[in-house]
Structures are given as C-alpha cells and as structure tokens.
C-alpha distance (Angstrom), angle and dihedral (degrees) to the residues before:
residue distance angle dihedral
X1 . . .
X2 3.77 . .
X3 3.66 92.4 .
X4 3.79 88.6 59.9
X5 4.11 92.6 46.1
X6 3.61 91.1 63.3
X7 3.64 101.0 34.9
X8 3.87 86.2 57.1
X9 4.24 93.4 46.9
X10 3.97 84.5 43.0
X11 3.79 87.1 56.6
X12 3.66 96.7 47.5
X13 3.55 99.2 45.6
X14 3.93 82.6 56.6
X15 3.57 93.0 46.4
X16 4.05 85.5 45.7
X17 3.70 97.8 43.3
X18 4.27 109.3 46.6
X19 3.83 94.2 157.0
X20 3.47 90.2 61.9
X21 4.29 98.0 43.6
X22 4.25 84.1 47.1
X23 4.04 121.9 72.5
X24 3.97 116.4 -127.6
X25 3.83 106.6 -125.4
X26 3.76 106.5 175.5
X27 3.75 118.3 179.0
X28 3.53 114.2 -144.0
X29 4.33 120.0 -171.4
X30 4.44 97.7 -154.4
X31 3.63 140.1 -172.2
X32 4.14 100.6 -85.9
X33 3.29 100.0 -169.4
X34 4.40 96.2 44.6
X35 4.19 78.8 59.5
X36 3.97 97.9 51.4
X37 3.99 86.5 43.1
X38 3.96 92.1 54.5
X39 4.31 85.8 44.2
X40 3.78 92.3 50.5
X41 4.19 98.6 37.1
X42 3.97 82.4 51.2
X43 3.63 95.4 46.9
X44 3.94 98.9 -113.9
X45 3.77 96.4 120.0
X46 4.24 108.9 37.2
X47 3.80 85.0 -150.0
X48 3.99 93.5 -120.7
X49 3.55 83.4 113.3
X50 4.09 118.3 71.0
X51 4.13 113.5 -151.7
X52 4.49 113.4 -150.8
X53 3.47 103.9 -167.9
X54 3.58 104.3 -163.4
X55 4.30 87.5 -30.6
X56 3.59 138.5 113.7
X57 3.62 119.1 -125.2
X58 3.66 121.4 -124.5
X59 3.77 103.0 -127.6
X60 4.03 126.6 49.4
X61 3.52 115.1 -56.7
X62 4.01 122.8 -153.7
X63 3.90 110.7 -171.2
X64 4.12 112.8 -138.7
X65 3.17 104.5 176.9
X66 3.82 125.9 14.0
X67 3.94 139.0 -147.3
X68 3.68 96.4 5.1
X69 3.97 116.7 171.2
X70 3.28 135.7 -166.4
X71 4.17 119.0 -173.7
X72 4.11 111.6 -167.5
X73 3.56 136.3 -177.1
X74 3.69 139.1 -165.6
X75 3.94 152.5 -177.9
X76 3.81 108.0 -78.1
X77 3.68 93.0 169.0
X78 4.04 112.9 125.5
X79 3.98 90.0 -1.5
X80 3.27 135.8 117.6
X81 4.34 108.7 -109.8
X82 3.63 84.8 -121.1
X83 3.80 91.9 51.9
X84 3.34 86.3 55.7
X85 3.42 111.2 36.7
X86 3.95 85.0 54.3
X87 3.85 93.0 50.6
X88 3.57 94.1 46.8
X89 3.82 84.8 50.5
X90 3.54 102.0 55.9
X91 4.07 85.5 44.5
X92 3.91 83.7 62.9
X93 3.83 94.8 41.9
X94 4.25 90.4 53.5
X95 3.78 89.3 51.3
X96 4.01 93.2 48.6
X97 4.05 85.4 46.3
X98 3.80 96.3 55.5
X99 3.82 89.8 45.1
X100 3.42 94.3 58.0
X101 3.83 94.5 44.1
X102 3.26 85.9 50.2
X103 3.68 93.9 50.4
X104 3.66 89.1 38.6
X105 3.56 105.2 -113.0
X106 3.83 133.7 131.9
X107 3.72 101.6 -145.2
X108 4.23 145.4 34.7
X109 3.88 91.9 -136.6
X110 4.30 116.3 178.9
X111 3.74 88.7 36.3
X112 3.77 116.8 171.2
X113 3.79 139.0 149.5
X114 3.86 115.0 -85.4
X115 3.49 106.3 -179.3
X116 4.01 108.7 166.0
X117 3.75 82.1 -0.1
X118 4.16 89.6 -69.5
X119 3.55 105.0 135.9
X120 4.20 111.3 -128.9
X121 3.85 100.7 -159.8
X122 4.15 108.9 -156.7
X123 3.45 138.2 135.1
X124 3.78 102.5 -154.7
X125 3.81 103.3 31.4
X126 3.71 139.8 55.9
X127 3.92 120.5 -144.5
X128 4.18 110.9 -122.5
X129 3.99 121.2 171.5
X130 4.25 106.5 -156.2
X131 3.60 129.6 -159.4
X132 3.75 146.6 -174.1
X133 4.16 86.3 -93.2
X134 3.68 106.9 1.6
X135 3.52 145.6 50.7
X136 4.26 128.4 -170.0
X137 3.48 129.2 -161.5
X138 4.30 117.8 -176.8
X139 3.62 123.5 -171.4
X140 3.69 137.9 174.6
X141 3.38 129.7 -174.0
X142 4.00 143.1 148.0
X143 4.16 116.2 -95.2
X144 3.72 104.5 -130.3
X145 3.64 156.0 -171.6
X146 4.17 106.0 -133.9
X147 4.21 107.2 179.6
C-alpha cells in the first residue's frame, strides 16, 4: 500500500510540476566571430587555421576533405547561455582546427551550423541550443587549402 502512496504523490508532483518533466532547449543565433576572437586571444585556436562561416575566401580555395562535422556539448549549469554557447563553440572550432592540420589544410571553408544535421546558413552568427545542464553546438564545414 505504500508503494502505491508514493507512486500516486510522484505522479502528481509531475502532473503539478511540467517545467521540471520538459527539457529547456533554447536556440540562440551569436556573434561568430566575438567567439573565435576570445579562442584565439586565449590561445585555444593557434590561428594557423582560418574559420568561413558561411563566406568565400578571397584567394583560391582547394577542398581536402569535404562535409566534415563535428557536434559538441558542454556544462551549462550556473552559466550564463552565452557563456556557454561560446565555450561550447570554441570546443567545436579546436576540433575542426586539428582536423584540418591533420588533413593539412589552412582553413574550415563552407562552415555553417548543423545542429540535428539542419543546416543554419549565416555569415555573422552561429546557431547554439541551451539548456538547464547542457549546451550543443554542430558544425560542418569543408577542410581546405586557401592560397
């Protein structure tokens, strides 16, 4: 009988509380280039690596590797979503930079957002979805030889 007394208050507190029963997924549009400015002034990207979000280059451009993703998460808990979203960005940016070292190129060319694999096309701003505990950054872009 017990069992049943707190299966029926568990219930109602669920029924009482939805907020808590329903993830927060925010999406927030940010400054892109603010973000790789804070990564490269801290020493997280070296800057060997150039990042076109949603731009051309102005020189040449010779593609090495194609479509390459890279989905990241982070700690959002007691931070700002901005904190986070910019944290989690500059996560994603180092792993595009050391697979394009790695691949030899100099630059992430054709970058957009790719969150849940939906392409977010903008030059200025990079697509972030927040939480209560976590937020995600996904990009894809094309490693690249820019002369």
């Amino acid at each position: 009988m017990k069992n049943k007394n707190w299966i029926v208050a568990a219930l109602c507190l669920g029924a009482a509380l939805p907020g808590i029963s329903q993830a927060r997924d925010t999406a927030l549009y940010l400054p892109f280039e603010a973000a790789v400015a804070e990564a490269t002034a801290a020493g997280r990207l070296d800057g060997t690596v150039k990042f076109y979000l949603n731009k051309k280059p102005a020189g040449p451009v010779s593609v090495i590797k194609p479509n390459v993703t890279t989905n990241q998460k982070t700690n959002a808990f007691n931070k700002s979503d901005e904190e986070a979203c910019s944290w989690v960005l500059q996560s994603a940016l180092i792993r595009m930079q050391d697979a394009a070292k790695a691949a030899g190129a100099n630059a992430v060319v054709n970058l957009v957002s790719y969150y849940k694999k939906s392409e977010h096309r903008d030059s200025q701003n990079y697509e972030c979805h927040a939480g209560a505990f976590v937020a995600g950054v996904a990009l894809k872009g094309d490693l690249a030889k820019v002369k």
